[in-house]
C-alpha positions as CSV (number, residue, x, y, z in Angstrom):
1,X,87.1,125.9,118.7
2,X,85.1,123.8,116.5
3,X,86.3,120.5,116.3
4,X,86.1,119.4,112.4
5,X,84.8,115.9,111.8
6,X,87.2,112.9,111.0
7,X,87.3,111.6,107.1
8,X,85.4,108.3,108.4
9,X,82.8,110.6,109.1
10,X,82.3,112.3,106.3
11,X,83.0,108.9,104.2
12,X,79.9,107.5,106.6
13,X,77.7,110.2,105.0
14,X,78.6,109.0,101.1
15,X,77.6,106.3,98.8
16,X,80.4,104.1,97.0
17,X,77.9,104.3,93.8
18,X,77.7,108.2,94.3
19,X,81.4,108.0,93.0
20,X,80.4,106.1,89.9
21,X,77.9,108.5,88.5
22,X,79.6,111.7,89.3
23,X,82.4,110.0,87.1
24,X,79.8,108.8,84.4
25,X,78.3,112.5,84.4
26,X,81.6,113.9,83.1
27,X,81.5,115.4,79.8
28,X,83.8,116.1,76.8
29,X,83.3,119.5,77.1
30,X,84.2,119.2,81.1
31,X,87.2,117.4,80.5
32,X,88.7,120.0,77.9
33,X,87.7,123.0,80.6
34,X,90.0,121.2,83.3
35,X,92.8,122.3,81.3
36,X,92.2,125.9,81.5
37,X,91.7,125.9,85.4
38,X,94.1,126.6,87.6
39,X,92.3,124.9,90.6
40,X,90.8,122.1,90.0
41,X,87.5,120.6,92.0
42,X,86.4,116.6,92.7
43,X,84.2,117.1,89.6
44,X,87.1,118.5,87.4
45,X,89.3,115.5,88.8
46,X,86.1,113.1,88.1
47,X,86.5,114.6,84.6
48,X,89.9,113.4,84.1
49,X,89.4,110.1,85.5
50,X,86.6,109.5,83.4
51,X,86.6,107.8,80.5
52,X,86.4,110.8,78.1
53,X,89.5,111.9,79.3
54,X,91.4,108.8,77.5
55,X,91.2,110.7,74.4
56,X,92.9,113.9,75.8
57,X,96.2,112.2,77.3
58,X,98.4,114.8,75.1
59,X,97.4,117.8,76.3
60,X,96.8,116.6,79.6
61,X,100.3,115.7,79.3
62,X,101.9,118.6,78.2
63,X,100.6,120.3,81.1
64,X,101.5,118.0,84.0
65,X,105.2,118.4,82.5
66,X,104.8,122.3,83.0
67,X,103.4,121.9,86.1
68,X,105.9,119.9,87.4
69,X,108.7,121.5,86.0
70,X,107.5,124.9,87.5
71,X,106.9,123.6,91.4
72,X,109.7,120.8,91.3
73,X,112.4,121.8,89.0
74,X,114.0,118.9,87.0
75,X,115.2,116.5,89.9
76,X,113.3,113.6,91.1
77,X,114.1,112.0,95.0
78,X,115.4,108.6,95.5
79,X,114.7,106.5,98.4
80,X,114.6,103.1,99.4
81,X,112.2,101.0,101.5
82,X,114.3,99.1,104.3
83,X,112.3,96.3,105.6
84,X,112.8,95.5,108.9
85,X,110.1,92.5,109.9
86,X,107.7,90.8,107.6
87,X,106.0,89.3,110.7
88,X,102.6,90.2,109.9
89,X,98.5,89.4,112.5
90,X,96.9,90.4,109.2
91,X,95.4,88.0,106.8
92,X,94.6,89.9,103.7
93,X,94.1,88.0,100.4
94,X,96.9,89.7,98.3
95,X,99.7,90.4,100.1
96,X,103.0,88.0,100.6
97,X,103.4,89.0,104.4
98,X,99.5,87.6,105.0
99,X,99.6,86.1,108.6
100,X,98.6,82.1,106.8
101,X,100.9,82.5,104.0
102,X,103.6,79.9,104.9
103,X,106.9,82.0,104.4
104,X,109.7,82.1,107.0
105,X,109.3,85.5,109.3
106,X,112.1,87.3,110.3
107,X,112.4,90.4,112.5
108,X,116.0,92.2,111.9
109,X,117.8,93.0,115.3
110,X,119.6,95.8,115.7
111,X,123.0,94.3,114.6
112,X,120.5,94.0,111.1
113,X,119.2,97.0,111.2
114,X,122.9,98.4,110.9
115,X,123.9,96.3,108.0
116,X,121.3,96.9,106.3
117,X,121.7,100.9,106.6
118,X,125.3,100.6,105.9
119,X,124.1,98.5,102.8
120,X,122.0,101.4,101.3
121,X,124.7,103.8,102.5
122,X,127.1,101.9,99.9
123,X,124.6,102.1,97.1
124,X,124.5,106.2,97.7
125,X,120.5,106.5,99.5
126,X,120.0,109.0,102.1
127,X,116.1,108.5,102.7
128,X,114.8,105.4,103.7
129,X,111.2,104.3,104.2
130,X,110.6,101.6,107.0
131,X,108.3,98.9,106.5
132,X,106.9,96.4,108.5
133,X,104.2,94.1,108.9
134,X,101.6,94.7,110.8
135,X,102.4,92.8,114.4
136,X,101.8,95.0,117.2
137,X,103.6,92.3,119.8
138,X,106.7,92.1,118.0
139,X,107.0,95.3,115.5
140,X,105.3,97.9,117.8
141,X,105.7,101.4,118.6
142,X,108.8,100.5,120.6
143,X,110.6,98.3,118.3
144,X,109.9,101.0,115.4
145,X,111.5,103.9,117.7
146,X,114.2,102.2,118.4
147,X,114.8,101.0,114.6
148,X,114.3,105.4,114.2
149,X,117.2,106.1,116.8
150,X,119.5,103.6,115.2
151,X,119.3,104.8,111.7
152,X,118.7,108.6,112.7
153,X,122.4,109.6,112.2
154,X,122.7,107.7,108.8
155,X,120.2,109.4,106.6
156,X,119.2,112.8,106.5
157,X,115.3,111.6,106.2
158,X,113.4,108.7,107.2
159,X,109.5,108.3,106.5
160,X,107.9,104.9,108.4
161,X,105.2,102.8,105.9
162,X,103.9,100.8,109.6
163,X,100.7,99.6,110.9
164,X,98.2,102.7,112.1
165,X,99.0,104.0,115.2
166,X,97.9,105.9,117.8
167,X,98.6,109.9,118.0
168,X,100.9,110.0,120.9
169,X,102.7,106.6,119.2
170,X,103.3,108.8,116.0
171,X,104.5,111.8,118.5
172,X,107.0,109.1,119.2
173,X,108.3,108.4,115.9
174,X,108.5,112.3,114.9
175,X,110.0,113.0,118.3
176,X,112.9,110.2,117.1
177,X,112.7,111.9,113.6
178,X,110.8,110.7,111.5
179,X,109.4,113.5,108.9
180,X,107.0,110.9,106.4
181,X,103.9,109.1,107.1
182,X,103.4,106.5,104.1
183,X,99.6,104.4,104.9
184,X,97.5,102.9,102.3
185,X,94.0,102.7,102.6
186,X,94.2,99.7,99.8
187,X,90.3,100.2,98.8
188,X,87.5,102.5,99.5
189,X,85.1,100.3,98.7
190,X,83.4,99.1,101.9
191,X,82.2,95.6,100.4
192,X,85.8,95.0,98.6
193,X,87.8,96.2,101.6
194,X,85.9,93.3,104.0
195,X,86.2,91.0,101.3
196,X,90.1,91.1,101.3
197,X,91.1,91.7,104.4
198,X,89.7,89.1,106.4
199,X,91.6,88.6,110.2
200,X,93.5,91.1,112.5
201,X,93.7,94.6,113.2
202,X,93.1,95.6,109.6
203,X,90.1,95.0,109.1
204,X,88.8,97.9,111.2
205,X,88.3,100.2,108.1
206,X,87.1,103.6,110.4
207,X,90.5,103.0,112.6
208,X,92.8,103.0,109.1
209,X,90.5,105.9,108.0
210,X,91.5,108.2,110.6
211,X,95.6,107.3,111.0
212,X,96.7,110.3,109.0
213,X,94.9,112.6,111.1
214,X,96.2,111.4,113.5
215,X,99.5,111.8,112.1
216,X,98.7,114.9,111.5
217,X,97.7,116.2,115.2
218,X,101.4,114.6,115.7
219,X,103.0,117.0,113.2
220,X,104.2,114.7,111.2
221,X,105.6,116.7,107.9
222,X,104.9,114.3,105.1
223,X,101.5,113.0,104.7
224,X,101.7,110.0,101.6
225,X,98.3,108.8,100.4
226,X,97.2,105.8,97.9
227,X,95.2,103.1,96.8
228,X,96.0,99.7,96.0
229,X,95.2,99.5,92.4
230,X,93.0,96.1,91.7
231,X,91.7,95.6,94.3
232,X,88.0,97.4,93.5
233,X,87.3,99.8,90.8
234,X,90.1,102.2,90.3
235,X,88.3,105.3,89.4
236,X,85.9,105.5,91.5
237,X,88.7,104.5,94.4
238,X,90.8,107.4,93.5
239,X,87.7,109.5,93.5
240,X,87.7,108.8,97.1
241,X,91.5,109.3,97.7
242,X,90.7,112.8,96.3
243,X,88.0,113.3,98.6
244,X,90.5,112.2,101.3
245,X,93.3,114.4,100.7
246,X,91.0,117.4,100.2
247,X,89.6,116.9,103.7
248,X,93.3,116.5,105.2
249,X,94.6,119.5,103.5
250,X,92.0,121.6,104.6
251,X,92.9,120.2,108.7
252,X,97.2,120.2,108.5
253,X,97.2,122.7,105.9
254,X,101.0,123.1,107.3
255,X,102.0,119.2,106.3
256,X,102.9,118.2,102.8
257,X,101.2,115.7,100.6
258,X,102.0,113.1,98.4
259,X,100.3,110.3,96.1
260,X,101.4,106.6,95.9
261,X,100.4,104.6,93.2
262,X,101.3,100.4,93.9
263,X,99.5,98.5,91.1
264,X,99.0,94.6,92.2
265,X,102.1,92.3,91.7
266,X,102.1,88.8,91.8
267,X,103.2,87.5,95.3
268,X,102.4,84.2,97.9
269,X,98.9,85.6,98.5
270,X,95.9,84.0,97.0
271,X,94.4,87.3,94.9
272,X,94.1,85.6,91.6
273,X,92.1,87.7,89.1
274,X,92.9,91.6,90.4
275,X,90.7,94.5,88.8
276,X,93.2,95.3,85.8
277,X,94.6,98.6,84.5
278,X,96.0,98.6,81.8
279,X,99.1,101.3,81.2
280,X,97.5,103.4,79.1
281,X,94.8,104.1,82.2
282,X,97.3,104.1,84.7
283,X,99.3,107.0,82.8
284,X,95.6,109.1,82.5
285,X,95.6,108.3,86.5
286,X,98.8,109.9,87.4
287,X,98.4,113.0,84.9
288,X,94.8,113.8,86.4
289,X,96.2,113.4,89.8
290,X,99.0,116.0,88.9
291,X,96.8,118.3,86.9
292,X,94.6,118.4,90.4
293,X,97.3,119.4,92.5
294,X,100.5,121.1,91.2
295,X,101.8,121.3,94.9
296,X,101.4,116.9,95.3
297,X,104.5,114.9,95.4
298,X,103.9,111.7,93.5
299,X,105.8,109.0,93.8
300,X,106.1,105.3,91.5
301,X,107.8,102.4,92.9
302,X,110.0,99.5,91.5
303,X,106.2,97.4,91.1
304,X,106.4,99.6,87.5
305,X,108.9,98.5,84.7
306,X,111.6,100.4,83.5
307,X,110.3,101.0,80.3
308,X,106.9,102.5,81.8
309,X,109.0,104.8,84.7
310,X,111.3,105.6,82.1
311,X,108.4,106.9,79.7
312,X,106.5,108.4,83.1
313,X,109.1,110.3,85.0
314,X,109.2,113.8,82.9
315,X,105.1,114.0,83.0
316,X,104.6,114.4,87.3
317,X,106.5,111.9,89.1
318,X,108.8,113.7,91.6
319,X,109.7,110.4,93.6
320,X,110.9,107.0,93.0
321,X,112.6,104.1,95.1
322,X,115.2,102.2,93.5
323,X,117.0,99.2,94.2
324,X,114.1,98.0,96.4
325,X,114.3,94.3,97.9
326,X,111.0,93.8,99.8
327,X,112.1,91.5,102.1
328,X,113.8,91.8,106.1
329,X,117.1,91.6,105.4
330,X,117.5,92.0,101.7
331,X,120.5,94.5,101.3
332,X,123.2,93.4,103.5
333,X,122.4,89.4,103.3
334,X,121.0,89.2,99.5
335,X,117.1,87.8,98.5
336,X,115.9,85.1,99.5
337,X,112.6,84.4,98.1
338,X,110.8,82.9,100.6
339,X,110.9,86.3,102.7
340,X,109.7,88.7,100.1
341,X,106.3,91.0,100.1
342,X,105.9,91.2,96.3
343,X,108.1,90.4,92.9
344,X,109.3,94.0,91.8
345,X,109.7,94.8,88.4
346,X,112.3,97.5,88.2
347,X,115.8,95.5,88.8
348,X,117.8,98.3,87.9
349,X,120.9,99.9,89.8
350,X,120.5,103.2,91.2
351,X,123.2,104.9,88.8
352,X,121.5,103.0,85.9
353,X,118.5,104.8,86.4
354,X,120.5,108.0,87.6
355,X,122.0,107.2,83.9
356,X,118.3,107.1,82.1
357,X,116.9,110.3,84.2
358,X,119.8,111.9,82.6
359,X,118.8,111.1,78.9
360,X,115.6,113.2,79.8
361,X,116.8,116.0,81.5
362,X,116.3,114.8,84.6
363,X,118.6,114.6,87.6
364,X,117.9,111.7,90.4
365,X,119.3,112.9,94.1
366,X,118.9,111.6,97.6
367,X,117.8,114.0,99.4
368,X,114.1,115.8,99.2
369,X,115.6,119.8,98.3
370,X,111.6,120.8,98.3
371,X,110.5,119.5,101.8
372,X,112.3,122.2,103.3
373,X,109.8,124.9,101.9
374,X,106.9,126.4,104.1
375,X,103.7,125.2,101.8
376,X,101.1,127.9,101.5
377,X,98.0,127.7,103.3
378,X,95.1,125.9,101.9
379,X,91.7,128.0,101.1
């Protein structure tokens, strides 16, 4: 058997600027035959990416809404990131856990972890994502199994949003139950990714590259994909993501996929003038990304306003957290700013947005009905 070549190997073979000009070579004309196609290329996502596309938003809207509708129904999953350490070896210039940001670090024990799962019991979650910083000696493979065990028989799914790990490390964490990989690869820019992350683990790009594959030979279920948007130029960065999820569809054409979309939010690091979006682009962004795949879960966090996720969440989003406190210790003990990852923007209550889901049609539930479906195989 053939053994099929990792994504940092075929990313080796392209040029960052290659993305730019397939982008710039999109047409009018190509943009308005992406919405006849029923499977879409790169080129046809270049297309709706592109600037041209800006001027096609209705359409383009109209038919993520179908889309969606048809493969997801009219219910969207909650779920709630549970942070258990922001103990972090990384220094990377715009996040809040950055190891020379002076913040006070806390690790939850397991009397924490508890609370903290009985916390989002109370408020009605039943998936949680667990997120840590990345600190091998104190938030490693054996503190996040154990975290796994504990919460196990409280929620009916848990996805982990952790350092990279190793394959039999992941084997671990599915083997304790977790279904959900959530890993970032913040910037495929080579120049802007050593730019901003400049000590630990992390800056090995190839190693973060390759972590869902190697998720993937674990059997992990869930697959969840994204940039950091700001950090470099977000077209051509979600040009890459494409290229990305392409390549792991093709090798765990059994897993599902999803889409993450965290725009830069103000927080301790020292990232003062982020590439901007404005909303406008960001909504083109998440319409092209639902128009190239009908069968990609796509998720929007409590970064976004209520106003934007309000207007958003009928077009293609099939996932949203709620609630979210991004700091160790957040649900059970309250916020304490000095902790935190990022400032949210979403402060809502999960019945409040339950409440404003309903206004559209739209029915917020806590547990994912779809993952239980055997996805077709990838051509």
């Amino acid at each position: 058997m053939i053994q099929q070549p990792s994504f940092s190997h075929d990313w080796s073979q392209q040029r960052w600027d290659s993305l730019g000009q397939r982008i710039d070579q999109a047409t009018p004309v190509a943009v308005e035959q992406t919405l006849h196609k029923s499977r879409l290329s790169i080129d046809d996502f270049a297309a709706l990416i592109s600037p041209h596309a800006r001027h096609y938003l209705e359409p383009m809207a109209a038919r993520a809404q179908q889309m969606t509708r048809q493969r997801f129904g009219h219910v969207i999953q909650s779920y709630a990131p549970l942070y258990l350490s922001n103990v972090c070896s990384n220094w990377c210039s715009y996040c809040g856990f950055s190891i020379h940001n002076k913040l006070r670090r806390k690790t939850l024990s397991r009397d924490e972890i508890m609370a903290e799962a009985k916390a989002l019991k109370q408020r009605g979650f039943d998936h949680v994502l667990l997120v840590t910083g990345e600190a091998e000696k104190t938030v490693g493979i054996d503190y996040i199994e154990q975290a796994v065990k504990i919460l196990k028989p409280l929620f009916s799914q848990i996805s982990v949003e952790v350092q990279p790990l190793e394959t039999d490390e992941y084997r671990r964490l599915r083997n304790a139950g977790v279904e959900g990989l959530s890993l970032y690869q913040e910037t495929y820019n080579p120049h802007s990714y050593a730019e901003h992350h400049r000590k630990g683990k992390k800056q090995d790009m190839n190693y973060r590259l390759n972590a869902q594959e190697r998720a993937g030979d674990a059997d992990f279920l869930k697959i969840n994909l994204g940039i950091l948007i700001g950090l470099s130029d977000w077209r051509q960065d979600s040009l890459a993501c494409a290229l990305h999820l392409r390549h792991l569809q093709k090798k765990y054409w059994k897993a599902r996929f999803g889409m993450s979309f965290p725009r830069l939010r103000p927080c301790a690091g020292e990232l003062a003038n982020p590439l901007h979006i404005n909303d406008r682009e960001f909504l083109q962004l998440i319409l092209a990304w639902r128009l190239f795949d009908a069968e990609l879960d796509l998720s929007l966090s409590t970064r976004e306003s209520p106003e934007f996720r309000n207007g958003i969440s009928h077009l293609g989003i099939t996932s949203m957290s709620a609630e979210s406190i991004t700091q160790p210790g957040g649900y059970a003990e309250g916020v304490a700013e000095q902790l935190e990852q990022f400032e949210i923007s979403d402060e809502r209550k999960l019945d409040e947005i339950k409440s404003a889901l309903a206004q559209q049609g739209l029915m917020l539930i806590a547990t994912d009905t779809h993952h239980f479906a055997e996805p077709e195989r990838k051509s």
